[in-house]
N, CA and C atoms as a LAMMPS dump frame, in Angstrom:
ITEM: TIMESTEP
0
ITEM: NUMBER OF ATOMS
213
ITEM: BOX BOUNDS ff ff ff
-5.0000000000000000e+02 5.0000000000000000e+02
-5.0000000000000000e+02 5.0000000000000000e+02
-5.0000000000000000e+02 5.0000000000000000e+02
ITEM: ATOMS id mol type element x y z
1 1 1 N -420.367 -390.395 -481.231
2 1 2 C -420.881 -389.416 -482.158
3 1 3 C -420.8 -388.032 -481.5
4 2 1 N -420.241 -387.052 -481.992
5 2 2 C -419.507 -385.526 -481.623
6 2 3 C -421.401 -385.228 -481.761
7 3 1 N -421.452 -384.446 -480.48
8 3 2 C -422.52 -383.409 -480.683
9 3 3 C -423.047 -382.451 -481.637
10 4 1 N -424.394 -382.58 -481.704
11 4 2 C -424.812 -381.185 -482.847
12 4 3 C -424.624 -380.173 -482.421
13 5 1 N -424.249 -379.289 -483.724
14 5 2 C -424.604 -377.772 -483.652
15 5 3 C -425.51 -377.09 -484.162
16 6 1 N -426.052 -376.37 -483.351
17 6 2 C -427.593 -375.897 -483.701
18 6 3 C -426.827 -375.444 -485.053
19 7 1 N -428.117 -374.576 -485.649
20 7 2 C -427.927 -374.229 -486.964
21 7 3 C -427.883 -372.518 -486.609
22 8 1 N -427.42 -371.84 -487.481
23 8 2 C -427.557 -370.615 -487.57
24 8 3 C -429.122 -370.383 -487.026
25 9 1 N -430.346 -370.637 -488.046
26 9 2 C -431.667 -370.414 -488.095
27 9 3 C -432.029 -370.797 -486.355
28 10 1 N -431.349 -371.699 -485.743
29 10 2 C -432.024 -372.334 -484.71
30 10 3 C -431.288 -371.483 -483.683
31 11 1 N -429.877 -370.67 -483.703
32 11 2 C -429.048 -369.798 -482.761
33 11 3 C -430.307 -368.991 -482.656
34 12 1 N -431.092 -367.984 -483.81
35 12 2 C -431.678 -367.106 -484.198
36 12 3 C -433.015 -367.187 -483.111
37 13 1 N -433.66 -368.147 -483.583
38 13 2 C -434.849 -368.384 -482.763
39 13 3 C -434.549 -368.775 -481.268
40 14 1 N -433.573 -369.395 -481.033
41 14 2 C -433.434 -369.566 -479.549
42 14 3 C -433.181 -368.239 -478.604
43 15 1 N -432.677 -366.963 -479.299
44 15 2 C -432.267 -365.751 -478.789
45 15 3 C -433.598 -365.327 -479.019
46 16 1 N -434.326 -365.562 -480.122
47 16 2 C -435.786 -364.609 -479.931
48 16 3 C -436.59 -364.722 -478.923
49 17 1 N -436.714 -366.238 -478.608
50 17 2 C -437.725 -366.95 -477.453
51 17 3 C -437.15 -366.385 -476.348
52 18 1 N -435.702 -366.396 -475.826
53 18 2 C -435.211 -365.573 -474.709
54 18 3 C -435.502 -364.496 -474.259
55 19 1 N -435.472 -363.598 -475.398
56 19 2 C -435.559 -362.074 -475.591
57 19 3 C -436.981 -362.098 -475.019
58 20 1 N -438.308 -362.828 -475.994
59 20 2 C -439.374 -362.954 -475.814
60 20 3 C -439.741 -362.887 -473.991
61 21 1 N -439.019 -363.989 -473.856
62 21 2 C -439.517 -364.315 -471.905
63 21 3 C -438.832 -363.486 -471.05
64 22 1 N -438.22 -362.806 -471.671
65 22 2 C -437.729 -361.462 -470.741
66 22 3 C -438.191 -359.824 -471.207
67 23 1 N -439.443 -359.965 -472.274
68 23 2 C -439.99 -359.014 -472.307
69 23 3 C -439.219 -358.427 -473.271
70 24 1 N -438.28 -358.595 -474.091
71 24 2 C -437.53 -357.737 -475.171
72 24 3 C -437.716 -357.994 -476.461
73 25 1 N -437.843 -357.078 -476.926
74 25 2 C -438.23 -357.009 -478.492
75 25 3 C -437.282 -356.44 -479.123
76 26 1 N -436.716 -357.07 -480.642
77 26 2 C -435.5 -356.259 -481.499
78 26 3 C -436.894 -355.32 -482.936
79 27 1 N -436.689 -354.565 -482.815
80 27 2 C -437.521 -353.509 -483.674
81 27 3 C -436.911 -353.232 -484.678
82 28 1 N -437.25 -353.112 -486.228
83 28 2 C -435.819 -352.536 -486.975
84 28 3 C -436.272 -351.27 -487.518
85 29 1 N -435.843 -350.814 -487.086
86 29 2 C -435.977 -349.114 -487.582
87 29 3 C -435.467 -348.504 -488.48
88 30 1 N -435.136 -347.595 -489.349
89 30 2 C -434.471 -346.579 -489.996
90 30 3 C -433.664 -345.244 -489.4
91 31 1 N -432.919 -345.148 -489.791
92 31 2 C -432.075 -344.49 -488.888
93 31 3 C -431.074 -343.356 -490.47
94 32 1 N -431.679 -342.259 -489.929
95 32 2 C -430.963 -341.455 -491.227
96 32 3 C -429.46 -340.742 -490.9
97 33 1 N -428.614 -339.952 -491.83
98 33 2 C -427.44 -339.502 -491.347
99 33 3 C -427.001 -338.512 -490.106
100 34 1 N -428.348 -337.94 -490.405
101 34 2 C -428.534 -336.569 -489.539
102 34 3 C -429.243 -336.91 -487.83
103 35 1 N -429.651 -338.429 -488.135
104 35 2 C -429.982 -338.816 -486.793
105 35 3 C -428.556 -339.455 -485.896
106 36 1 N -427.912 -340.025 -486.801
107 36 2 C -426.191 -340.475 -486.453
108 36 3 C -425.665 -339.147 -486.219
109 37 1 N -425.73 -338.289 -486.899
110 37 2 C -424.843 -336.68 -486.78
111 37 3 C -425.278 -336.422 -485.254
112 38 1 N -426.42 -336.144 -484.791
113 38 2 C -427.275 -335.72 -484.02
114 38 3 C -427.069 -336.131 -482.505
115 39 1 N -426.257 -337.803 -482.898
116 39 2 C -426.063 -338.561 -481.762
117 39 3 C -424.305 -338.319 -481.388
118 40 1 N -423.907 -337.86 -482.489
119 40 2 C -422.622 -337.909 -482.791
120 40 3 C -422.396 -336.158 -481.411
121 41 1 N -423.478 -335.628 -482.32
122 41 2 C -423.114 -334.068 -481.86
123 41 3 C -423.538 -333.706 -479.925
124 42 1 N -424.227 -334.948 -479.621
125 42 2 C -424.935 -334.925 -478.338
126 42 3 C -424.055 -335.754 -477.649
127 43 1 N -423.05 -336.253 -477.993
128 43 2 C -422.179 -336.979 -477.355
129 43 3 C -421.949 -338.732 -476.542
130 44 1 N -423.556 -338.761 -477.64
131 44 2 C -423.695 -340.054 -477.189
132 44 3 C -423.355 -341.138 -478.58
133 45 1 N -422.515 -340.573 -479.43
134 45 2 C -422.06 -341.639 -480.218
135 45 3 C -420.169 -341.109 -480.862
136 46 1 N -419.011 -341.456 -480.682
137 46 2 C -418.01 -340.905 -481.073
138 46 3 C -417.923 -340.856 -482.139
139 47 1 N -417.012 -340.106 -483.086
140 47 2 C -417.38 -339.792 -484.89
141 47 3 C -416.723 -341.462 -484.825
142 48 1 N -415.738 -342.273 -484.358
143 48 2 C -414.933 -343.015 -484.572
144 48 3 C -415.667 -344.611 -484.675
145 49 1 N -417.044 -344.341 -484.008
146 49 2 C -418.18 -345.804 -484.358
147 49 3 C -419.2 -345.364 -484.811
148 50 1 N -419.149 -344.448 -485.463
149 50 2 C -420.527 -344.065 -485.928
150 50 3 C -420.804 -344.686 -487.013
151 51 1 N -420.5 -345.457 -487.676
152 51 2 C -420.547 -347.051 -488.565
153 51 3 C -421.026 -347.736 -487.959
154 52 1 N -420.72 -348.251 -486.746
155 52 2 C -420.975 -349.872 -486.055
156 52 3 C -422.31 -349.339 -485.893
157 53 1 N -423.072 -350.438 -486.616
158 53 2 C -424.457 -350.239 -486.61
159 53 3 C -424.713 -351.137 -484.951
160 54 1 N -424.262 -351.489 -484.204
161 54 2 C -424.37 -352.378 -483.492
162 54 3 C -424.47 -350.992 -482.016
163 55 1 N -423.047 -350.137 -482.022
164 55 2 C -422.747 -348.967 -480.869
165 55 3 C -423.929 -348.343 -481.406
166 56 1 N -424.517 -347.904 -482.589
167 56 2 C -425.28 -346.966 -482.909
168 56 3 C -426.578 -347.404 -481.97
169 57 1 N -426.818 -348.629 -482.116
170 57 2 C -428.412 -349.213 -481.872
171 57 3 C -428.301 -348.943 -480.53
172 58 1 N -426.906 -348.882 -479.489
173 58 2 C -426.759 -348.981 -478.236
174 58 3 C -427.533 -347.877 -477.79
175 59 1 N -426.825 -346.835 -478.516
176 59 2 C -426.565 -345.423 -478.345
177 59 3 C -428.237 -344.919 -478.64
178 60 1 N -429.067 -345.278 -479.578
179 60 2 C -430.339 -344.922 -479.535
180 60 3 C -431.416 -345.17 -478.906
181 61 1 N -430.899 -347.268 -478.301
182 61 2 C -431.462 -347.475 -476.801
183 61 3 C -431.481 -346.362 -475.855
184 62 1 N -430.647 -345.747 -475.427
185 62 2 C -430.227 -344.952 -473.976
186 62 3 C -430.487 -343.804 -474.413
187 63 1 N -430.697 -343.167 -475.725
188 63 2 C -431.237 -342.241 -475.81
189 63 3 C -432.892 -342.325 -476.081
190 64 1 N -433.424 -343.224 -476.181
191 64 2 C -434.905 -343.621 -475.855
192 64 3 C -435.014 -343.301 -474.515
193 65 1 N -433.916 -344.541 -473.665
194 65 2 C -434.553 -344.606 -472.552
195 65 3 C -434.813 -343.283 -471.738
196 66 1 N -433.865 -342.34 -471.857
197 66 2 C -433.619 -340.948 -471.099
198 66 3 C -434.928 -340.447 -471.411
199 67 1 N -434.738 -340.044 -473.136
200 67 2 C -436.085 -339.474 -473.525
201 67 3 C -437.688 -340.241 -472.573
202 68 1 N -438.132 -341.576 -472.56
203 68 2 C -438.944 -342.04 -471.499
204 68 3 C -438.79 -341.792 -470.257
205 69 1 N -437.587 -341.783 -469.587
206 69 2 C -437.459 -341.46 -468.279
207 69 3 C -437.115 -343.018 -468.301
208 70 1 N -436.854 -344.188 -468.385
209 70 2 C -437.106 -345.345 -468.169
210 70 3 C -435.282 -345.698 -467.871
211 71 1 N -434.395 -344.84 -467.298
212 71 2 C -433.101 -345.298 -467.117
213 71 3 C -432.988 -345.449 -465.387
């Protein structure tokens, strides 16, 4: 009998519990055009991913972290 595959729902929760025991939290925020422009214009996001909601989230990590001092 071929092994299971977790389920989507169970990928989901197994990355949360991870995240969890290493202290990380996914937050979902709002994020307006002029805050993408902003990141765009500060050089921490290229006009060319400023879609990928994925580079964006990167890009607002590291601009947290600076803003905290926490880099």
């Amino acid at each position: 009998m071929p092994d299971a595959v977790p389920s989507p729902a169970a990928e989901r929760q197994r990355r949360h519990r991870e995240r969890r025991r290493h202290g990380v939290f996914v937050v979902p925020v709002e994020v307006t055009c002029e805050m993408i422009t902003a990141l765009v214009d500060q050089g921490d996001v290229d006009e060319a991913n400023s879609s990928d909601l994925d580079y964006v989230g990167e890009a607002i990590t590291a601009a947290a972290r600076r803003g905290l001092d926490l880099t």
